[in-house]
C-alpha positions as a Markdown table, in Angstrom:
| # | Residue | x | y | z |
|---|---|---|---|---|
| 1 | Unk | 3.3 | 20.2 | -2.6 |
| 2 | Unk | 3.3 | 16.6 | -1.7 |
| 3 | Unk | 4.8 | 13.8 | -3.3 |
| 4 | Unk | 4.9 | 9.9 | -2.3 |
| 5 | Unk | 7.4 | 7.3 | -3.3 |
| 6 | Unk | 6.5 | 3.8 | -3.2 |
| 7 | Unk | 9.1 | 0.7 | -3.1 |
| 8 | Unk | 9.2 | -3.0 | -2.2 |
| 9 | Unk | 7.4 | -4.8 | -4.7 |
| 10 | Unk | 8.4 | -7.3 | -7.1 |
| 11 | Unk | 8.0 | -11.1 | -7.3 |
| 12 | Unk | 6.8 | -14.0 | -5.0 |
| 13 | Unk | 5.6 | -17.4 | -5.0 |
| 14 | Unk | 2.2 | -18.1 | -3.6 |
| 15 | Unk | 2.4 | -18.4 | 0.3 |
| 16 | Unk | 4.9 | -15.7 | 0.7 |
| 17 | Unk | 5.5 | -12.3 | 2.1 |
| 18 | Unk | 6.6 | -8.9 | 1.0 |
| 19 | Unk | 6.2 | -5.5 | 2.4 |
| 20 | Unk | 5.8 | -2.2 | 0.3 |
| 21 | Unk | 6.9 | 1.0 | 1.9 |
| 22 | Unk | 5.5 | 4.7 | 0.7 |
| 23 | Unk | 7.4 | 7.6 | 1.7 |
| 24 | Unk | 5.7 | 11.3 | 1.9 |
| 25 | Unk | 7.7 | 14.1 | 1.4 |
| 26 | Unk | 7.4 | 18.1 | 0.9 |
| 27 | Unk | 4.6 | 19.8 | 2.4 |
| 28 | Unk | 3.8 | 16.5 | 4.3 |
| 29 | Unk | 1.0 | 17.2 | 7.6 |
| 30 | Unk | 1.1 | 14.0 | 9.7 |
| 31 | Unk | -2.6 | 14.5 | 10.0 |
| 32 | Unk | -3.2 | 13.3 | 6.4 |
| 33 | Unk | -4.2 | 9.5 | 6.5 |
| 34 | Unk | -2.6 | 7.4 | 4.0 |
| 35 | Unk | -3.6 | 4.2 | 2.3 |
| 36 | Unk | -2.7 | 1.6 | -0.5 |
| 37 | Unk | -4.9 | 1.0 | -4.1 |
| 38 | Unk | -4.0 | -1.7 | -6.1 |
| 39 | Unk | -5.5 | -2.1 | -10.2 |
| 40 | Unk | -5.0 | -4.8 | -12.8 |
| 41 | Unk | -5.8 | -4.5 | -15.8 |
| 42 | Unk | -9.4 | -6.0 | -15.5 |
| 43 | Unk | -9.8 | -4.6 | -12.0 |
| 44 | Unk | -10.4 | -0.9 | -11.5 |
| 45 | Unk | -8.4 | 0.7 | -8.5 |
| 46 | Unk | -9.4 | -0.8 | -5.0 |
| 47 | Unk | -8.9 | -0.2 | -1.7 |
| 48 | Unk | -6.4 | -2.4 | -0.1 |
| 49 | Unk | -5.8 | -0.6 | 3.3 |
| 50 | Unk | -5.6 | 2.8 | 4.7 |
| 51 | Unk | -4.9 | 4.4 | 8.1 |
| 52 | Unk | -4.9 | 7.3 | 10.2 |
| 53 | Unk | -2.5 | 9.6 | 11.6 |
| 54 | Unk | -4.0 | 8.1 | 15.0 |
| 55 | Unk | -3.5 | 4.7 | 13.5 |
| 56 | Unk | -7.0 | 3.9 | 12.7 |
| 57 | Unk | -7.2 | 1.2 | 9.7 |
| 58 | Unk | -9.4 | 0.1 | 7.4 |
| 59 | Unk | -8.9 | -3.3 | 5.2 |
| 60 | Unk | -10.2 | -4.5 | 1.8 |
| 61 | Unk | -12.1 | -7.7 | 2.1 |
| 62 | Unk | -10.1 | -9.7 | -0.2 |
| 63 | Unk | -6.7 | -9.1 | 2.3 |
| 64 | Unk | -8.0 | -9.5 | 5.9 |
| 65 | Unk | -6.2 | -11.2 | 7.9 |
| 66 | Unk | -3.3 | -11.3 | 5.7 |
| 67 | Unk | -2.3 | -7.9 | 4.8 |
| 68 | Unk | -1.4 | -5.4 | 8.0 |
| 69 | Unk | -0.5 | -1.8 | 7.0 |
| 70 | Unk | 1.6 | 0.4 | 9.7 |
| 71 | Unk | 2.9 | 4.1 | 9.8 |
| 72 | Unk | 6.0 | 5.6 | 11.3 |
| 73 | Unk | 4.7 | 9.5 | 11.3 |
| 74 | Unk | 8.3 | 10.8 | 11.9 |
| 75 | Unk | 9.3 | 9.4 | 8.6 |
| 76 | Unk | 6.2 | 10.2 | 7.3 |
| 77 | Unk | 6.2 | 6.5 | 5.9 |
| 78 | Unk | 3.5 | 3.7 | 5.5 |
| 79 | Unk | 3.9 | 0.3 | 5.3 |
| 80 | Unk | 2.4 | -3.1 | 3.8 |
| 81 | Unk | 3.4 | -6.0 | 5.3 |
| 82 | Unk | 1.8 | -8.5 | 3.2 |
| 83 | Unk | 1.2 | -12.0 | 4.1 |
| 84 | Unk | -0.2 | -15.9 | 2.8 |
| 85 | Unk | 0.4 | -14.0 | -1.0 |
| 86 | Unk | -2.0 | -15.8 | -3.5 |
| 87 | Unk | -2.0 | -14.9 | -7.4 |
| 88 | Unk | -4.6 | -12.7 | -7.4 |
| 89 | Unk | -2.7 | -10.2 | -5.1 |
| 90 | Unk | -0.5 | -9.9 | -8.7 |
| 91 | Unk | -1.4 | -6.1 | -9.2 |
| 92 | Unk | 0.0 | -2.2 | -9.4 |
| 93 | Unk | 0.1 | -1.2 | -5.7 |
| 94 | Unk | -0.3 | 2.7 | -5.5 |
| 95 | Unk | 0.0 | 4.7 | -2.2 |
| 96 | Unk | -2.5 | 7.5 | -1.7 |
| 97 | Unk | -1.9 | 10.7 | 0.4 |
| 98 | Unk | -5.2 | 11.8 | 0.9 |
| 99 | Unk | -6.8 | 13.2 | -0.5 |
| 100 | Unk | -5.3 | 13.2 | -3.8 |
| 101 | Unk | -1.5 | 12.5 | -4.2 |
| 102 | Unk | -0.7 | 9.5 | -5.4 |
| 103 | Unk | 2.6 | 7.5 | -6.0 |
| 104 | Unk | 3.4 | 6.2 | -9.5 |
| 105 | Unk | 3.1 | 2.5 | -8.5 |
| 106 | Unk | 4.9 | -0.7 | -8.1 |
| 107 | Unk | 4.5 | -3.9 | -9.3 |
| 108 | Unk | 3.8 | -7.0 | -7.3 |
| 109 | Unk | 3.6 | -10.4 | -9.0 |
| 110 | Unk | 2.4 | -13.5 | -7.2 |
| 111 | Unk | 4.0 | -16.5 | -9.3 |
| 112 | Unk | 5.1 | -20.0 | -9.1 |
C-alpha cells in the first residue's frame, strides 16, 4: 500500500512563490508517475502538473510558464515550485500517485 504526504502550502501575496512537496511512501515503484490536482469549491479537481518516472511533464494551461514541477526518485518525492502566484491559484492542492492514491491536501491562499 501507498500513501503520499503533501506539505508546503499556506499563504502568499500575489506575485509570489511557494513550492509544495509530496512524499510517497510504502510499496512506492519509481515507475509510477506522479502529479498535482488542485479544487475550489466552484472548480472540480484539475490538473495542474504531472510527470514521469523519466521526467516527462505535462502542465495545466492556466500555470504555464509559471508553475515547474520536479521529482527526486530516491526520495520518492515531487515537487511544485510555483511562481508569478495570482488569486486564482487560491485552491486545495492534492498530489496523485497514479493511478489512484491521493494525498489529503493542502491549502494554498493567494492574498493581499
Amino acid at each position: 500500500q501507498v500513501h503520499v504526504v503533501e506539505s508546503g502550502g499556506g499563504l502568499v501575496q500575489p506575485g509570489g512563490s511557494l513550492r509544495l512537496s509530496c512524499a510517497a511512501s510504502g510499496s512506492v515503484t519509481s515507475i509510477n508517475a506522479m502529479g498535482w490536482y488542485r479544487q475550489t469549491p466552484r472548480i472540480a479537481r484539475e490538473l495542474v502538473a504531472d510527470i514521469t518516472s523519466f521526467g516527462g511533464t505535462n502542465y495545466g494551461d492556466s500555470v504555464k510558464g509559471r508553475f515547474t514541477i520536479s521529482r527526486d526518485n530516491v526520495k520518492n518525492t515531487i515537487y511544485l515550485q510555483m511562481n508569478d502566484l495570482k488569486p486564482e491559484d487560491t485552491a486545495v492542492y492534492y498530489c496523485l500517485y497514479y493511478p489512484n492514491v491521493w494525498g489529503q491536501g493542502t491549502q494554498v491562499t493567494v492574498s493581499s
